[in-house]
DRENDO-445941 format. One line per 5 residues: number of its first residue (from 1); for each residue x, y negated, z negated of N, C-alpha, C, CB. Coordinates in Angstrom, 2 decimals, decimal comma. Glycine has a CB too. Example, Ala and Ser with C-alpha at 12.3 -4.5 7.8 and 13.67 -1.06 7.14 Angstrom:
2
1	13,19 5,69 -7,80 12,30 4,50 -7,80 13,20 3,30 -7,80 11,31 4,47 -9,05 | 12,85 2,25 -7,08 13,67 1,06 -7,14 12,90 -0,03 -7,87 14,08 0,60 -5,72
END
This chain:
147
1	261,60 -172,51 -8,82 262,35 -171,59 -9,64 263,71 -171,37 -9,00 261,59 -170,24 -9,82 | 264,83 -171,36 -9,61 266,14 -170,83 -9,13 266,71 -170,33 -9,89 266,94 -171,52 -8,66 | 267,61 -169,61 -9,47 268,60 -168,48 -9,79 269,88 -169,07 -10,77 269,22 -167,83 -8,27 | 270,18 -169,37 -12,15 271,01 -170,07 -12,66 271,98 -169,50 -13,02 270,64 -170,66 -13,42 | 272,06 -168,01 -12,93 272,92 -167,14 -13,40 273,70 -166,43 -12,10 272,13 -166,17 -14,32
6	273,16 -166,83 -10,99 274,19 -166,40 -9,51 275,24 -167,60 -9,42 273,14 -166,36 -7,73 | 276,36 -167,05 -9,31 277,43 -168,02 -9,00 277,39 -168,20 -7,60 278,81 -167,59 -9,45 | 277,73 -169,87 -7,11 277,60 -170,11 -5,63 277,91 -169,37 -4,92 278,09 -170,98 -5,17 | 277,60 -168,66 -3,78 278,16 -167,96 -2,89 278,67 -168,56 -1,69 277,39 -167,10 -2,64 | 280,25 -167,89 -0,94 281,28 -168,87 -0,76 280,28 -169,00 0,89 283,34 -168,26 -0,91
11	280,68 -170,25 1,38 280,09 -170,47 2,44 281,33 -170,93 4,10 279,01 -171,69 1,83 | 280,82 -169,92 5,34 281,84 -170,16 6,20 282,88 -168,67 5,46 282,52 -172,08 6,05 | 282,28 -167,72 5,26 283,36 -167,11 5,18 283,50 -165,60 6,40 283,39 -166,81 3,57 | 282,44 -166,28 7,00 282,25 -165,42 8,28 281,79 -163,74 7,95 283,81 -165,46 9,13 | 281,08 -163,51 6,33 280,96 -162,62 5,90 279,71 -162,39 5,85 281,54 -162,54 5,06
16	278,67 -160,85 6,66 277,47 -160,90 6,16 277,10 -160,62 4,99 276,88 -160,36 6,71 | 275,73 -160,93 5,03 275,29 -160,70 3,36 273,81 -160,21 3,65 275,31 -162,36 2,18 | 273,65 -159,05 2,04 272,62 -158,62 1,74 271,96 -158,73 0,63 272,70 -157,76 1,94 | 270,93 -158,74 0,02 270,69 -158,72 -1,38 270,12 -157,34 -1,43 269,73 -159,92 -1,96 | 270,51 -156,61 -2,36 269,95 -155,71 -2,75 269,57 -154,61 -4,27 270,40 -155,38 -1,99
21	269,21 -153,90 -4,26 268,81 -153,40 -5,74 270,10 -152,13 -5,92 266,84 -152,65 -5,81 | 270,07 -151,51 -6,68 270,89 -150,48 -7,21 270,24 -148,81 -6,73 270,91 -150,77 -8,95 | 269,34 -148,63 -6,15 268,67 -147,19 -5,76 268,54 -147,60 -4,76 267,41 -146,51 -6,35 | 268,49 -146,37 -3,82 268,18 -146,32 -2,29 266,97 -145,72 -2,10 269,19 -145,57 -1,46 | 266,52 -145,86 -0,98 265,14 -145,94 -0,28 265,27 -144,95 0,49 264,72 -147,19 0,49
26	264,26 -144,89 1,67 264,07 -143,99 2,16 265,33 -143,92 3,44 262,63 -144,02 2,42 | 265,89 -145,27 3,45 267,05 -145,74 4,29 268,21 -144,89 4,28 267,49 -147,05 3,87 | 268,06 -144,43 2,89 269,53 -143,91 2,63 270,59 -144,99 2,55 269,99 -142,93 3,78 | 269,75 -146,30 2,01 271,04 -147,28 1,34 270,22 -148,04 0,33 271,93 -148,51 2,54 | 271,11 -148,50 -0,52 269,95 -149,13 -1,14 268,87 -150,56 -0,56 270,60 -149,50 -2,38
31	267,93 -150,68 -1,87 266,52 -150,88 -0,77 267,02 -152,72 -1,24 264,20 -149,93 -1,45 | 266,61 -153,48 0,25 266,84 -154,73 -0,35 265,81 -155,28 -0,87 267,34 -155,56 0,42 | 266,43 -156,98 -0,88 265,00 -157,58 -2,16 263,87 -157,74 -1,88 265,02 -158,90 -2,78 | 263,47 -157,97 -0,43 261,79 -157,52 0,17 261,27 -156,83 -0,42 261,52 -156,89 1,38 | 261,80 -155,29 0,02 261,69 -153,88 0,04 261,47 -153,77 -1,91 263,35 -153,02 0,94
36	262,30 -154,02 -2,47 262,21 -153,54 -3,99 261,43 -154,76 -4,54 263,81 -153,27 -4,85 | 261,02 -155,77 -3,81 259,86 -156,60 -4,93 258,19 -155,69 -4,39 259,77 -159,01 -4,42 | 258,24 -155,59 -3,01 257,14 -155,11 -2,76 256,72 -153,63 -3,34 257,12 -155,21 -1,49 | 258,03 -152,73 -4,05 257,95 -151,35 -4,45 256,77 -152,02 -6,06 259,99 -150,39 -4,78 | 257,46 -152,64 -6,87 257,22 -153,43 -7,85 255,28 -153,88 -7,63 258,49 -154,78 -7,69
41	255,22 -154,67 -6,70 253,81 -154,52 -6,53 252,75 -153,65 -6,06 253,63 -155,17 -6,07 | 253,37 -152,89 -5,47 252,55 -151,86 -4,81 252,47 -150,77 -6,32 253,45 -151,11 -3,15 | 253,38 -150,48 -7,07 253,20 -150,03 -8,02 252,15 -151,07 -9,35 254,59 -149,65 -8,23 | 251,83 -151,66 -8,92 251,01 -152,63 -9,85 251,84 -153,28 -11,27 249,66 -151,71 -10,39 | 252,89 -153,31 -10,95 253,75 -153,73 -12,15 253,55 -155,65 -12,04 255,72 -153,02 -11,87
46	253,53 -155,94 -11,35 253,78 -157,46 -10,91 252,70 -158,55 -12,07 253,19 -157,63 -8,92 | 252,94 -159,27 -12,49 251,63 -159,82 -13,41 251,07 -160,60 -11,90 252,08 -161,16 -15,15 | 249,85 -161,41 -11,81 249,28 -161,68 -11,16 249,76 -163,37 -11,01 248,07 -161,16 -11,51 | 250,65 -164,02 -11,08 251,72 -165,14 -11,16 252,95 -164,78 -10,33 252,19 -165,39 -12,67 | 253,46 -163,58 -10,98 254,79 -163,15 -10,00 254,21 -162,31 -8,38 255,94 -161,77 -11,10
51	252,79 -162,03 -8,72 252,37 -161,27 -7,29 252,07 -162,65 -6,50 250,78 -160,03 -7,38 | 251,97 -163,55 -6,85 251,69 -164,77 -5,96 252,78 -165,12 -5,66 250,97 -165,90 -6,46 | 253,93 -165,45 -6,51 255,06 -166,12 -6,29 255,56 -165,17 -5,10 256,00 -166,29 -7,63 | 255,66 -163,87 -5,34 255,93 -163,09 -4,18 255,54 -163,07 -2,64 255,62 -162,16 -4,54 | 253,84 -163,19 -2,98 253,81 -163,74 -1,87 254,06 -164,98 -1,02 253,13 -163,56 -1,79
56	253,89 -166,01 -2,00 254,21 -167,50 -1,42 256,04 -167,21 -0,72 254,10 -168,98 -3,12 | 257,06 -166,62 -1,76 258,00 -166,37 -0,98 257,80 -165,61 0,29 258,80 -165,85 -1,67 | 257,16 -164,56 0,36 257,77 -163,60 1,52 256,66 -164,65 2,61 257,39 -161,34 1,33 | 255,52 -165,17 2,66 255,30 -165,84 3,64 256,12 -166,99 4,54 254,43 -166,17 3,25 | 256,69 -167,98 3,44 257,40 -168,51 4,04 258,69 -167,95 4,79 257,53 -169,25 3,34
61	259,26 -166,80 5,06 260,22 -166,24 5,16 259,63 -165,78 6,60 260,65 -165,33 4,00 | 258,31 -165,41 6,44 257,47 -164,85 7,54 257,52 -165,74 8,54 256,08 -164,56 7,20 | 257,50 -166,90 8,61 256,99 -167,98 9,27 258,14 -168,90 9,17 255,67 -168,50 8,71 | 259,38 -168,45 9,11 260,79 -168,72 9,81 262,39 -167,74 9,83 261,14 -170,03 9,15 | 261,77 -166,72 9,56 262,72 -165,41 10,06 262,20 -164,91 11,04 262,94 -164,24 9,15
66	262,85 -164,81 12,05 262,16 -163,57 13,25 262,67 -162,08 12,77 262,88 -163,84 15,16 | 261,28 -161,74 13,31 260,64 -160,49 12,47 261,63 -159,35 14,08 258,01 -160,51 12,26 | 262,70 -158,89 13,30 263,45 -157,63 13,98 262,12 -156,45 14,71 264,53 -156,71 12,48 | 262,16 -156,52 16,01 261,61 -155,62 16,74 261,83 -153,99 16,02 262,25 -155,85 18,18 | 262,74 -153,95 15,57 262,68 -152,32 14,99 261,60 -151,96 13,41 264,62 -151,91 14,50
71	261,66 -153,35 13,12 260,21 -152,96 12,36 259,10 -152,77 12,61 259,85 -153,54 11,69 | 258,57 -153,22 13,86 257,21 -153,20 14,45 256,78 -151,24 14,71 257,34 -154,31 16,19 | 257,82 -150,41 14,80 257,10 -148,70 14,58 257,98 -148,10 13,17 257,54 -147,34 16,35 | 258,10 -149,17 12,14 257,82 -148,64 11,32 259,55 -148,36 10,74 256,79 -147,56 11,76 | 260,44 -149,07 11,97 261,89 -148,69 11,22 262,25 -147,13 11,81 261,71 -148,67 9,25
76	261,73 -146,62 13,11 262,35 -145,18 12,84 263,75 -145,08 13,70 261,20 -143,89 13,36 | 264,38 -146,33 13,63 265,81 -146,44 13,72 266,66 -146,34 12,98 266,12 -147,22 14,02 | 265,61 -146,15 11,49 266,35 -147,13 10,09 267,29 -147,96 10,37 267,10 -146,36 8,97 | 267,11 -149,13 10,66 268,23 -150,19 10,68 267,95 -150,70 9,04 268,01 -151,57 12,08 | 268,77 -151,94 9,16 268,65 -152,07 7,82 269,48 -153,95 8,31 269,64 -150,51 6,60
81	268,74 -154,91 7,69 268,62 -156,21 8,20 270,32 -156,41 7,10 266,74 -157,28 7,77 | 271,18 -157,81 7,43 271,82 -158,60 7,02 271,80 -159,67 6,89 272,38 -158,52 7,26 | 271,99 -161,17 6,48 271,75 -162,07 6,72 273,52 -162,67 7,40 270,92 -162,59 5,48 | 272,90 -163,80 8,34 274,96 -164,20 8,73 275,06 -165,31 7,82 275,62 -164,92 10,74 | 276,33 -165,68 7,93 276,85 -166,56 7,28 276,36 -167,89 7,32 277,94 -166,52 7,55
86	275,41 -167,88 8,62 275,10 -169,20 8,48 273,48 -169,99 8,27 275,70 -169,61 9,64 | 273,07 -168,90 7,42 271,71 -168,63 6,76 271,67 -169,00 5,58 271,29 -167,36 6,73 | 272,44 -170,28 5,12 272,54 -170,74 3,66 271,12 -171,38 3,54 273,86 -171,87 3,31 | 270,72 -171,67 4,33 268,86 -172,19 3,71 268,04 -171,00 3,33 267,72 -173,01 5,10 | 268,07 -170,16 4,07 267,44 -168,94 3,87 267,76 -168,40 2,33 267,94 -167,93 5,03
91	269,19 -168,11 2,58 269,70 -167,51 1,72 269,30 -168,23 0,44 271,02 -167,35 2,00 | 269,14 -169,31 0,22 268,94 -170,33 -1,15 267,08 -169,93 -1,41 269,37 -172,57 -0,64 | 266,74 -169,55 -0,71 265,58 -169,61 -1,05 264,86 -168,22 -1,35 265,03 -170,34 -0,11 | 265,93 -167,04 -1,44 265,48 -166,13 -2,01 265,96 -166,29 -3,48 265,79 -164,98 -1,33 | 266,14 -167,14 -4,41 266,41 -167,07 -5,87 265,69 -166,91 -6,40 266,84 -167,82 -6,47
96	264,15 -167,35 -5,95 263,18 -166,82 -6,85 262,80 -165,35 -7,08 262,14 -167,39 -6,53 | 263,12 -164,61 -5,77 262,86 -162,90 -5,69 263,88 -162,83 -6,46 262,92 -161,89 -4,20 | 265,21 -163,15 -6,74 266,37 -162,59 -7,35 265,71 -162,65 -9,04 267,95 -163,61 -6,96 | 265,21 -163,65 -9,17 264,55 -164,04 -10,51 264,09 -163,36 -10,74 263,84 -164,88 -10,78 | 263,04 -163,02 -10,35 261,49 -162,08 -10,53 261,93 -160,32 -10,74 260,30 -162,26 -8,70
101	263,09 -159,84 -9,95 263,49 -159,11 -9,97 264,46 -158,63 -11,50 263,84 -159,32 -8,87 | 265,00 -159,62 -11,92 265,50 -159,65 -12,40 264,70 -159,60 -14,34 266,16 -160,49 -11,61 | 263,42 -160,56 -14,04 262,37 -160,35 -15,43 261,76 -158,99 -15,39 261,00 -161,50 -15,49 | 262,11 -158,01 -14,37 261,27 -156,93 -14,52 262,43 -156,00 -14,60 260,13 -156,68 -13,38 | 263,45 -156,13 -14,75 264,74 -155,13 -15,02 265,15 -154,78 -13,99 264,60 -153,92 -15,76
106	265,26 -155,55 -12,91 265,53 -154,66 -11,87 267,01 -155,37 -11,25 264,13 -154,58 -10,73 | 268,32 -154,91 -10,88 269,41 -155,59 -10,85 269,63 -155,72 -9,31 270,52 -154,94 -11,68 | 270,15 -156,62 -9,18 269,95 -157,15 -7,65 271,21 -157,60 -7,18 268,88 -158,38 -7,48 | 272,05 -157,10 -6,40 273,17 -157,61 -6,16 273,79 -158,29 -4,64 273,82 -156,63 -6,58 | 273,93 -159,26 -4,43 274,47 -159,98 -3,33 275,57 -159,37 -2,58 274,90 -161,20 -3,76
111	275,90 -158,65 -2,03 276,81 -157,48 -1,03 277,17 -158,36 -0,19 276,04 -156,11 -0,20 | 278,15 -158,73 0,36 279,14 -159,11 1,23 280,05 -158,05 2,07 279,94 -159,89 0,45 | 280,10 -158,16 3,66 280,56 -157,18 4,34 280,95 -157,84 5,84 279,48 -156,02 4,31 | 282,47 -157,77 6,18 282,36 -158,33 7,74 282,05 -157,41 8,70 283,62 -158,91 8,27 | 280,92 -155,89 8,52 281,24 -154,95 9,19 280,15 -154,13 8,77 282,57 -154,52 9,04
116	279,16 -153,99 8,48 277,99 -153,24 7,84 277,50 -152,24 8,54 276,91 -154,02 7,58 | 277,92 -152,10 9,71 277,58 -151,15 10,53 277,36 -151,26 12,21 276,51 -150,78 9,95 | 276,56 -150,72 12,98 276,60 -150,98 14,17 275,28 -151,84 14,75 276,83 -149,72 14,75 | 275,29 -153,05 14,97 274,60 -153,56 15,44 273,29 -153,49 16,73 275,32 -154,05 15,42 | 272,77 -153,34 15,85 271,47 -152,99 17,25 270,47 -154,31 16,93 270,25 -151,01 17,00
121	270,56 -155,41 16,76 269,78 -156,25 16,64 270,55 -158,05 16,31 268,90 -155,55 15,55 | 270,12 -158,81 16,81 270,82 -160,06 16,05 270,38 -161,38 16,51 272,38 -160,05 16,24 | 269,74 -162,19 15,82 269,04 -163,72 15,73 270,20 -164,63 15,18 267,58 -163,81 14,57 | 269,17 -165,97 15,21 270,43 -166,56 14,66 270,57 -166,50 13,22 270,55 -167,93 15,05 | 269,77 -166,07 12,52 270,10 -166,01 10,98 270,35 -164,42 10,22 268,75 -166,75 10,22
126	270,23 -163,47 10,97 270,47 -161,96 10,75 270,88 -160,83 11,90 269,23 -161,51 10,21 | 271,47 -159,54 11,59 271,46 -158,98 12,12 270,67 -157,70 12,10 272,28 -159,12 12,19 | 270,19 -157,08 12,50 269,68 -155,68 12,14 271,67 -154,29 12,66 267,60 -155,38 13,69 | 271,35 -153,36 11,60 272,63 -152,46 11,52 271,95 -151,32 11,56 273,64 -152,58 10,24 | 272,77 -149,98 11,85 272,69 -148,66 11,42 273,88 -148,94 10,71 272,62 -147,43 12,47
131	273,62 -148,62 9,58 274,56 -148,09 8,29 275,31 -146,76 8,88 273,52 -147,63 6,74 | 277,09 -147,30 8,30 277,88 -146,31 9,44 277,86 -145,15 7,88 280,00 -147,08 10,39 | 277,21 -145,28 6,38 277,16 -144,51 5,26 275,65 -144,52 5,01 278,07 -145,04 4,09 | 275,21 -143,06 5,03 274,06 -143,36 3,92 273,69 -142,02 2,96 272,57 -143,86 4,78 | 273,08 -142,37 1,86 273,11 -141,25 1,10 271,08 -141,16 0,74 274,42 -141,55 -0,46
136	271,48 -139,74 0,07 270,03 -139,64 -0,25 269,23 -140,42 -0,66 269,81 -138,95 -0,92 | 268,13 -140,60 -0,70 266,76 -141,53 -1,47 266,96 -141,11 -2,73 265,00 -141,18 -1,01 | 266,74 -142,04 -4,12 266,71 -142,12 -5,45 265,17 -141,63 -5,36 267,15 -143,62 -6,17 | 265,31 -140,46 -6,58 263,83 -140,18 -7,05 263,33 -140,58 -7,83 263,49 -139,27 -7,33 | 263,75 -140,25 -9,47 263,01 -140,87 -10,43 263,83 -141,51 -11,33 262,17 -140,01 -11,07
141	265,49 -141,78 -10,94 265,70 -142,43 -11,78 266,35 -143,68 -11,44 266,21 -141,76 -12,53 | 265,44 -143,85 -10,26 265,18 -146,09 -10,86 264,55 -146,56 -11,62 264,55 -147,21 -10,03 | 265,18 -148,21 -12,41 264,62 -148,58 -13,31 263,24 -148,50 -13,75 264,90 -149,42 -13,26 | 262,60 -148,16 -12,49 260,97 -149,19 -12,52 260,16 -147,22 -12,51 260,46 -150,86 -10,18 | 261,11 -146,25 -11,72 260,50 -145,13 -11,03 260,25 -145,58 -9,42 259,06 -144,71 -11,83
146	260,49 -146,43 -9,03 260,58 -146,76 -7,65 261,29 -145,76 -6,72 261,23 -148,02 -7,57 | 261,04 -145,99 -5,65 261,55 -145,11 -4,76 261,53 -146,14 -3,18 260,50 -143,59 -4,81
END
């Protein structure tokens, strides 16, 4: 499955990138595309095709992203992950979450930033940030009722 309606995204532009939804999380930014496909299933919205596809994506992701130490208690750093510029494999292979996201109304937008915040984390394909902005958690009026 791919994404036919994302225009290429420019590559080498030394710019990080995020994908993310339009409501914020408990982060106080909005929640990215992990985070808002898994809201989607955990709410039982997912048909039992897109809950697979979901998982077949987020495994493989599992089993070649290194998994940021600040998630292991749960995030109470709130960082909040980026991808770098030079994560174009990665990056190509979330089109199907962009998809899936996208058949269930949910709008997903590719964020570009040379500066996202303060770095407390970094591999070779992401960084983990504290967001130098964040605002309240969305209650009930995301698309889905997500939070």
């Amino acid at each position: 499955m791919t994404d036919k309606s994302r225009k290429p995204l420019p590559q080498g532009d030394g710019l990080y990138l995020r994908f993310q939804v339009r409501y914020c999380g408990r982060l106080g930014v909005p929640v990215g595309i992990f985070a808002a496909c898994h809201h989607l299933r955990r709410d039982g919205r997912l048909t039992t095709e897109d809950d697979e596809l979901f998982r077949e994506v987020d495994s493989w992701f599992i089993a070649r992203l290194p998994y940021p130490p600040f998630y292991a208690d749960g995030n109470t750093i709130r960082a909040v992950s980026w991808f770098k510029p030079a994560a174009a494999g990665l990056i190509a292979a979330l089109a199907p979450l962009e998809d899936l996201l996208r058949r269930y109304g949910v709008p997903c937008d590719a964020v570009r930033s040379p500066d996202p915040g303060t770095i407390v984390y970094e591999d070779d394909f992401q960084i983990g940030v504290l967001p130098y902005v964040r605002n309240p958690p969305a209650r009930a009026t995301t698309p889905m009722g997500q939070r």
